[in-house]
C-alpha positions as CSV (number, residue, x, y, z in Angstrom):
1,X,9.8,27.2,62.5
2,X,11.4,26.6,59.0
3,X,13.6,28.3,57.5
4,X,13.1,30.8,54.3
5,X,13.6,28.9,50.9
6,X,16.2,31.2,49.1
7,X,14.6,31.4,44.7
8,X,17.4,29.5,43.9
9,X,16.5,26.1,46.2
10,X,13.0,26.9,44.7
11,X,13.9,26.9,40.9
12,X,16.5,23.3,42.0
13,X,13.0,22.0,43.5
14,X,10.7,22.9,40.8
15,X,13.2,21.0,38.1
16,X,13.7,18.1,39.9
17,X,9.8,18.1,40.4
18,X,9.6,18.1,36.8
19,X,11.7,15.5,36.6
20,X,10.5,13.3,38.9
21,X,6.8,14.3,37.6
22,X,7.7,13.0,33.8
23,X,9.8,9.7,34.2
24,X,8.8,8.6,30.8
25,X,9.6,11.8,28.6
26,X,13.1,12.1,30.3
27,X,13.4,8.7,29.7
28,X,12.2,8.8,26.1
29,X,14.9,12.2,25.7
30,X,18.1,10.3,27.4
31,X,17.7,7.8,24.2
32,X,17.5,10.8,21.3
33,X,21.1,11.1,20.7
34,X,21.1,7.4,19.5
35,X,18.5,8.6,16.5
36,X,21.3,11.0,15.3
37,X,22.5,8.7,12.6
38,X,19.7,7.5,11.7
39,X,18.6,11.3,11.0
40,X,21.7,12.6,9.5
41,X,21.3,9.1,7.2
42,X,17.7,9.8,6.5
43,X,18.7,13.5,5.6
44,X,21.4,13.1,3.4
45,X,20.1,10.0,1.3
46,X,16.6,10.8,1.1
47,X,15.3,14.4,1.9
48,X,18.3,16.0,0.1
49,X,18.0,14.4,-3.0
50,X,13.5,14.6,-2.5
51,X,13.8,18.2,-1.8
52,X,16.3,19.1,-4.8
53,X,14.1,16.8,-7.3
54,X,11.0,18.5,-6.3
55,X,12.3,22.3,-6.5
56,X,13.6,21.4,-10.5
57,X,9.7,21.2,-10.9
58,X,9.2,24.9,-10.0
59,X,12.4,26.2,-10.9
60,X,13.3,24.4,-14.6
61,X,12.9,25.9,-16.9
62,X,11.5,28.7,-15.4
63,X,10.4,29.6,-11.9
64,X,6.7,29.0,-11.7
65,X,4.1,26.2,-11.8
66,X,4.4,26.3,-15.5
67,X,5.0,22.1,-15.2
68,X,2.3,21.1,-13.3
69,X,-0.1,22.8,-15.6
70,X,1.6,21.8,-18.4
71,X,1.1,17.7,-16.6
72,X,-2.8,18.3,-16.6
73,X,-3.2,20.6,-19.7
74,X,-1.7,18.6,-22.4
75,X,-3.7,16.1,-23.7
76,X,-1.0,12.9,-24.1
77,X,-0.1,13.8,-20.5
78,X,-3.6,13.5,-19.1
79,X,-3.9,10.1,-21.0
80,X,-0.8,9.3,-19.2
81,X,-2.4,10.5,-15.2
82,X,-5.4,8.5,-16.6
83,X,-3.9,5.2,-17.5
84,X,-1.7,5.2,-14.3
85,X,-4.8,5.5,-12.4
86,X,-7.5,3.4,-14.3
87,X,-4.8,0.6,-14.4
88,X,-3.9,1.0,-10.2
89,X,-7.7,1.2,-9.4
90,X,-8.2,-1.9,-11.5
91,X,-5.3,-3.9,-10.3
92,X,-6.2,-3.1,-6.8
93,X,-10.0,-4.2,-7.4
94,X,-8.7,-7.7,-8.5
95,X,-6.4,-8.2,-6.3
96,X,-8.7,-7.5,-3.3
97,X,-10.9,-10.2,-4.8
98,X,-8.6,-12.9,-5.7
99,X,-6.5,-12.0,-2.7
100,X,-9.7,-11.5,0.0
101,X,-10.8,-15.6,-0.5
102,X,-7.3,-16.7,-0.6
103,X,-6.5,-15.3,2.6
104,X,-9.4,-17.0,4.2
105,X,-8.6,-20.5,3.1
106,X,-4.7,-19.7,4.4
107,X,-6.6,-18.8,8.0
108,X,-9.4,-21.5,7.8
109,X,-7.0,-24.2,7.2
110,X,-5.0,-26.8,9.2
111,X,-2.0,-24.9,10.7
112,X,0.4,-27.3,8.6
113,X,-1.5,-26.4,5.1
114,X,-2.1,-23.0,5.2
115,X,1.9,-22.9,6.1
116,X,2.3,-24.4,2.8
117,X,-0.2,-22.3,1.1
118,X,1.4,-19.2,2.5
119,X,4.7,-20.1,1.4
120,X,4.0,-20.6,-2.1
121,X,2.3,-17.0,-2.2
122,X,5.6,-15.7,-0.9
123,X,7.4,-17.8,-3.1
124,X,5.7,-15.7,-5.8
125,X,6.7,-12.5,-4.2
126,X,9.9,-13.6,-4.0
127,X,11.0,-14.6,-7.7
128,X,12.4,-11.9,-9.9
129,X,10.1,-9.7,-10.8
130,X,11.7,-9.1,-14.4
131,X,11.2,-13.1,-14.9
132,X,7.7,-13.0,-13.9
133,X,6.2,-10.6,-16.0
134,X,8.4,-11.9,-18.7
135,X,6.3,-15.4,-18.1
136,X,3.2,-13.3,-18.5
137,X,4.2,-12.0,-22.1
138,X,5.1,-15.5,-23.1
139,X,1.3,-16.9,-21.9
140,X,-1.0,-13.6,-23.2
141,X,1.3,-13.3,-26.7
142,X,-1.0,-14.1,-30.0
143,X,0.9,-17.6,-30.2
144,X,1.2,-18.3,-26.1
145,X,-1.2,-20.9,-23.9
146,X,-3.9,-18.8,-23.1
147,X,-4.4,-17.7,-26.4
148,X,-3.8,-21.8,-27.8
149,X,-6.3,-22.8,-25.0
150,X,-9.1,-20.7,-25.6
151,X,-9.1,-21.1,-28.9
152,X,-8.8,-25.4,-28.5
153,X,-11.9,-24.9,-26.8
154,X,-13.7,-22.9,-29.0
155,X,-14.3,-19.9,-27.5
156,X,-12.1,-17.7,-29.7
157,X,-11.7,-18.0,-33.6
158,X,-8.9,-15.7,-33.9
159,X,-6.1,-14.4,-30.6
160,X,-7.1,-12.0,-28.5
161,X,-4.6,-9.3,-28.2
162,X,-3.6,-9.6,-24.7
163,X,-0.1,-7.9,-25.1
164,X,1.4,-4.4,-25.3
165,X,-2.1,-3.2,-24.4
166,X,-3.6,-2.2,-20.6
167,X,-5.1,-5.4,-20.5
168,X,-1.7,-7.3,-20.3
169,X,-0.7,-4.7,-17.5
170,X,-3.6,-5.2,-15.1
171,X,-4.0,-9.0,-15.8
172,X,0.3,-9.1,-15.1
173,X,0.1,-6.7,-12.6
174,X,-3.2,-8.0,-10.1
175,X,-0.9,-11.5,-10.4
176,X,2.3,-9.5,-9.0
177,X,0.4,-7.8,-6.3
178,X,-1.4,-10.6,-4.8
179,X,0.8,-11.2,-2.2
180,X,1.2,-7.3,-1.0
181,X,-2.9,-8.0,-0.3
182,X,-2.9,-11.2,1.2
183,X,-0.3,-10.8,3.4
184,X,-2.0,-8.3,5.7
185,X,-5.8,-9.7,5.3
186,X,-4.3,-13.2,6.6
187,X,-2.7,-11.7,9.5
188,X,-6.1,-9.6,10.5
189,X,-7.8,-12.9,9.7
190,X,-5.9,-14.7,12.0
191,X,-6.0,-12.1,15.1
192,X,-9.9,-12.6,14.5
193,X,-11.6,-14.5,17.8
194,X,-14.0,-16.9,16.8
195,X,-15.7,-16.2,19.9
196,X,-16.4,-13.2,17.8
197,X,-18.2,-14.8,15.1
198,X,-19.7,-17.3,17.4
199,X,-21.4,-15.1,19.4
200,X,-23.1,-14.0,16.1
201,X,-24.6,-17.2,15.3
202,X,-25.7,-17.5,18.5
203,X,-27.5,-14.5,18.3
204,X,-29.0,-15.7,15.2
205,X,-27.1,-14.3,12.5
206,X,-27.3,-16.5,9.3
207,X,-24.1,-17.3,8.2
208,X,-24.0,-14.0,5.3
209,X,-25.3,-11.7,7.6
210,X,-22.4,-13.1,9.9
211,X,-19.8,-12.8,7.0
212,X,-20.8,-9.1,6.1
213,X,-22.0,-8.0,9.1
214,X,-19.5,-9.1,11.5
215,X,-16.3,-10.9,9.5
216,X,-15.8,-8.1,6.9
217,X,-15.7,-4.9,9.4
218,X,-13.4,-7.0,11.5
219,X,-11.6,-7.2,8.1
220,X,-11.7,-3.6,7.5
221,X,-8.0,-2.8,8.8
222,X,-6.0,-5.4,6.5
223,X,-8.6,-4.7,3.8
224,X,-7.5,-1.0,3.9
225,X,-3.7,-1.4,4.6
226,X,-3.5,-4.4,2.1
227,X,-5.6,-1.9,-0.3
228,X,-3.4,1.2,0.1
229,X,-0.1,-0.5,-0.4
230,X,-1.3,-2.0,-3.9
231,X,-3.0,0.9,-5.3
232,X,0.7,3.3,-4.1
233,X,2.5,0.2,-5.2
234,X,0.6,0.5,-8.4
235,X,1.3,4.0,-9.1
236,X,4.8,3.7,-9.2
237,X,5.6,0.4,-11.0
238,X,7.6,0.6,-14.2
239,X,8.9,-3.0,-15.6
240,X,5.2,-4.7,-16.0
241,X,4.0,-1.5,-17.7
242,X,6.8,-1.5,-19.7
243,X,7.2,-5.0,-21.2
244,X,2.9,-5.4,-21.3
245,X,1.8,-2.1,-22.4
246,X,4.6,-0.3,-24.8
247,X,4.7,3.0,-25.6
248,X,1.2,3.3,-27.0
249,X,-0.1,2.7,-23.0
250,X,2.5,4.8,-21.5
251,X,2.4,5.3,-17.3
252,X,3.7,8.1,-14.7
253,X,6.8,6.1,-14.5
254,X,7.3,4.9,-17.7
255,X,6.3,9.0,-18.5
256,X,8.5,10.2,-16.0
257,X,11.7,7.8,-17.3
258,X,11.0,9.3,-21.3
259,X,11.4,12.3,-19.9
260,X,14.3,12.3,-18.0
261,X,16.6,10.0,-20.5
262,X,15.0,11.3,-23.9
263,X,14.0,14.5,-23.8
264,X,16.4,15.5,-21.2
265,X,13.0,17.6,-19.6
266,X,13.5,17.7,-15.5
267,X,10.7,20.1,-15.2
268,X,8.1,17.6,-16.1
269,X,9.4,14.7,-15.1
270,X,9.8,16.7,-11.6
271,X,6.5,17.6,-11.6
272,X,5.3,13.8,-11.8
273,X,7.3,12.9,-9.5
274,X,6.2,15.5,-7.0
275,X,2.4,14.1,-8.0
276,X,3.1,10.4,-7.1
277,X,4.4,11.5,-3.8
278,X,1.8,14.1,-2.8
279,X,-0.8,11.2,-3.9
280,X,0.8,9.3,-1.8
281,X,0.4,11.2,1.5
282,X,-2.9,11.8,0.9
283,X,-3.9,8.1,0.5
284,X,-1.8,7.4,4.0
285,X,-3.7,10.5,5.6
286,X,-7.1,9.3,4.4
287,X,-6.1,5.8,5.4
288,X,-5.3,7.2,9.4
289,X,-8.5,9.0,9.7
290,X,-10.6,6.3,8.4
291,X,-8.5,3.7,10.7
292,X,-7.9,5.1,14.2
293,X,-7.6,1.9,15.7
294,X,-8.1,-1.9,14.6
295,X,-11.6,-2.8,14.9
296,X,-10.4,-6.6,15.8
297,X,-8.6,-5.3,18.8
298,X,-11.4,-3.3,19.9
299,X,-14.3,-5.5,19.4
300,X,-12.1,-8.6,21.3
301,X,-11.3,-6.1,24.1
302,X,-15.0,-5.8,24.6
303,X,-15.8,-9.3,24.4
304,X,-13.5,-10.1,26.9
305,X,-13.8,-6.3,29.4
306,X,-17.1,-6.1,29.1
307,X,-19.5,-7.1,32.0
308,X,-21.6,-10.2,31.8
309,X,-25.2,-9.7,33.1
310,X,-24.7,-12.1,36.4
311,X,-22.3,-8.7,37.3
């Protein structure tokens, strides 16, 4: 016969039952206080400063959401919202095209030559960015090598203004974002099986129906991510816009540093701030829904789980 169990060796068993029941939460608790700094840092340096910027556009100059209808009302402010985002739809429309086939040929070829290849995109990504798009303005200017060249060949009679104009931004901009888009699609590309595109032509898939049917959706997350980070990117560049387009093809940052250094106007420049960042997590909450999980990990988990018909 046992013995009575007092509430106080009952509550002792209970917690050490849940203990014992959830080895991996008290083992992912005993390692919080080591995130301390790492909060405190992330507080301080980032959510601080976020958090004050963003309440100057409801507070300055008056308490209200005088500034954000101000940002869509005024007619040289939507050309501004406009130009930032015709110019980072554009930019990331080329670059998915010139980037897309580029990664291929980096995946298809020998190991040793698409090493190369992939360092010289990176050695692009790496230069100064300053130098770079000042190497654009020399080539699109009235008197630079493009302008020379198409007109030694005939198909221009007179320059083609290339310079301090949108076109100069997106054609200097797609060049400079490259890399941020080739960069993921290689490494999807590479986790690829070509079992997986085998078993397609196999099947009898012509080799298009193949590409679009089965290479593209395996594609899909490094298309997406590669997408996303140009178009944000995009959004918030300022030293292309600034030295290709002038003041006549102003941007949200460009917009954004007029205000704060001429004009002395927080509120605004506040408010476009606060519109960059909110875009921002919208796009990465889109991009989450639409990409639970990497199709190339599902669909080679299934080539290799799933039954074969001699089970």
């Amino acid at each position: 016969m046992t013995a009575p169990r007092t509430p106080e060796v009952g509550a002792a068993d209970r917690q050490r039952g849940n203990a014992d029941g959830n080895p991996e939460r008290a083992a992912r608790w005993r390692g919080a206080p080591y995130l301390l700094p790492a909060l405190l840092f992330l507080g301080l340096f980032f959510l601080v400063p976020l958090v004050s910027l963003l309440l100057r556009g409801v507070l300055e100059p008056e308490p209200g959401l005088g500034n954000y209808a101000q940002l869509f009302a005024n007619s040289a402010y939507s050309k501004v919202l406009f130009n930032t985002f015709a110019v980072a739809g554009l930019v990331t429309l080329i670059s998915l095209l010139l980037g897309f086939p580029l990664a291929w040929a980096i995946t298809l070829m020998p190991s040793g030559w698409g090493r190369w290849l992939l360092n010289i995109v990176l050695l692009s990504m790496w230069t100064s960015l300053l130098a770079r798009t000042y190497s654009w303005l020399v080539l699109l200017q009235s008197s630079g090598v493009v302008n020379k060249f198409l007109m030694g060949i005939g198909i221009i009679d007179q320059p083609l203004e290339m310079v301090h104009n949108l076109t100069g931004v997106v054609i200097g901009m797609s060049y400079i974002m490259i890399p941020f888009i080739v960069l993921p699609l290689q490494a999807t590309m590479s986790a690829i099986d070509p079992m997986v595109l085998q078993a397609g032509s196999i099947c009898g898939a012509s080799p298009w129906r193949n590409f679009f049917k089965v290479f593209i959706p395996l594609c899909r997350p490094g298309i997406f991510s590669g997408a996303l980070m140009v178009f944000v990117m995009s959004l918030g560049y300022y030293v292309t816009p600034a030295l290709l387009g002038g003041a006549q093809n102003m941007m949200l940052p460009e917009f954004i540093i007029q205000q704060v250094q001429s004009f002395l106007n927080w509120g605004i420049a506040s408010a476009a701030a606060a519109l960059l960042i909110l875009i921002t997590l919208v796009l990465f909450y889109v991009y989450l829904k639409l990409q639970p999980e990497s199709p190339v990990a599902s669909s080679t988990c299934l080539l290799y789980t799933s039954p074969s018909p001699r089970d």
